[in-house]
N, C-alpha and C positions, 0 to 999 in steps of 0.2 A: 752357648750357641757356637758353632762352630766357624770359621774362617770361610766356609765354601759354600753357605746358603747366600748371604749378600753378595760374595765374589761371583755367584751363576746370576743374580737377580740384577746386578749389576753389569755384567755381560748382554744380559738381554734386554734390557732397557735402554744400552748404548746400541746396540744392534739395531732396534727396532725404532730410534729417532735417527742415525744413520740410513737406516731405507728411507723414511721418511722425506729425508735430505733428497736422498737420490731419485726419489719416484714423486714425488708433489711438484707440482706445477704453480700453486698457489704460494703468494708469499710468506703469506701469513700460518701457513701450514708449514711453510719448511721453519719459522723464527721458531712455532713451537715443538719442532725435529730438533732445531738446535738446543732447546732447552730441555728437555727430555733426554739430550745427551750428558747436558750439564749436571742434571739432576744425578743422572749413574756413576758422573767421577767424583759428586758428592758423596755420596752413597758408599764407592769408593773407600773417597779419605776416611771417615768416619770412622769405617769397620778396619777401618787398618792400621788406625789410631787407636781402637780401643784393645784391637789384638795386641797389637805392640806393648800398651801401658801394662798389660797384662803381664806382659814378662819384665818388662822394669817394672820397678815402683817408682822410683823419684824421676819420671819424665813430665815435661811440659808436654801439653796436647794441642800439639801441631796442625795437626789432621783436623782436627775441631774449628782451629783458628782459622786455617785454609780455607774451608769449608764457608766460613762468613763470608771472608773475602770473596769468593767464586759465587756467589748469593748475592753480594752487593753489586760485580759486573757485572751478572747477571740480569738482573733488575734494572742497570743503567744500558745493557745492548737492548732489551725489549724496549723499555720507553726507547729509543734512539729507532732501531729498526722499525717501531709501528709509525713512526713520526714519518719517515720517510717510504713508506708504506702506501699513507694516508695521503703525503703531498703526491706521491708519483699514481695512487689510482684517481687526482682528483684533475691533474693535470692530463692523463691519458684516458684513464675510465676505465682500465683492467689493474688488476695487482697478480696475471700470468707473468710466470715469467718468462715464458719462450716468445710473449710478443715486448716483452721489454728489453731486450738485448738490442733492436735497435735504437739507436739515442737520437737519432734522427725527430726534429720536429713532427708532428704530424700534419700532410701536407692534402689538396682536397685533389683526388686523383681528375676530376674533371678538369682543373686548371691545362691550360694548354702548357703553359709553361712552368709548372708543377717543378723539373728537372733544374730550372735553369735558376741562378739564384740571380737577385736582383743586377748588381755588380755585370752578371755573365750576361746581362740580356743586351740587346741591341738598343742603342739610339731612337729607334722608331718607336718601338715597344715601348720606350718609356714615355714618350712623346703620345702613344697612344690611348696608354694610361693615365695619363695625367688631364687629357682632352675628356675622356671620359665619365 
């Protein structure tokens, strides 16, 4: 088999988890953009390592061993990423990510003083609060 079936099949599957990056809004959609990317520079090493042993013979297969490696990170960013995935849709109730960019508590827009953090408030205020 040649050098340039997995190097185009590898191209496009990096390509097409890269959009996926760029265009998902979901988080859980882009962890697996990111893996889908991982998977094509496995893909990759692989075929680049078996090209290569091709023309040595007495080579170590590097590209193979790599290859684990990038399979065991792999495997340890998805558990880490679902993990906090999980805590941040459980603590907000979306896993968007255009509404998670703000890190801001979520706060009850009815509150009059919603803005004002405890500290900033007045004497009164707190005096009122506490009566009540």
């Amino acid at each position: 088999m040649h050098l340039a079936y997995p190097a185009v099949l590898s191209a496009l599957l990096f390509c097409t988890g890269l959009y996926g990056v760029l265009a998902r809004r979901n988080a859980i959609l882009v962890l697996m953009s990111v893996e889908l990317m991982l998977n094509a520079v496995n893909l990759n090493l692989v075929a680049f390592d078996v090209w290569l042993s091709r023309a040595a013979r007495e080579t170590l297969h590097s590209g193979q061993a790599l290859t684990l490696f990038t399979i065991a990170i792999a495997a340890a960013e998805i558990g880490i990423g679902l993990a906090i995935v999980l805590a941040v849709h459980r603590n907000r109730g979306t896993s968007d990510i255009d509404k998670l960019r703000d890190t801001s508590e979520r706060q009850d827009p009815d509150d009059p003083d919603h803005d004002a953090r405890p500290a900033e408030r007045s004497d009164e205020a707190q005096k009122a609060e506490a009566t009540a």
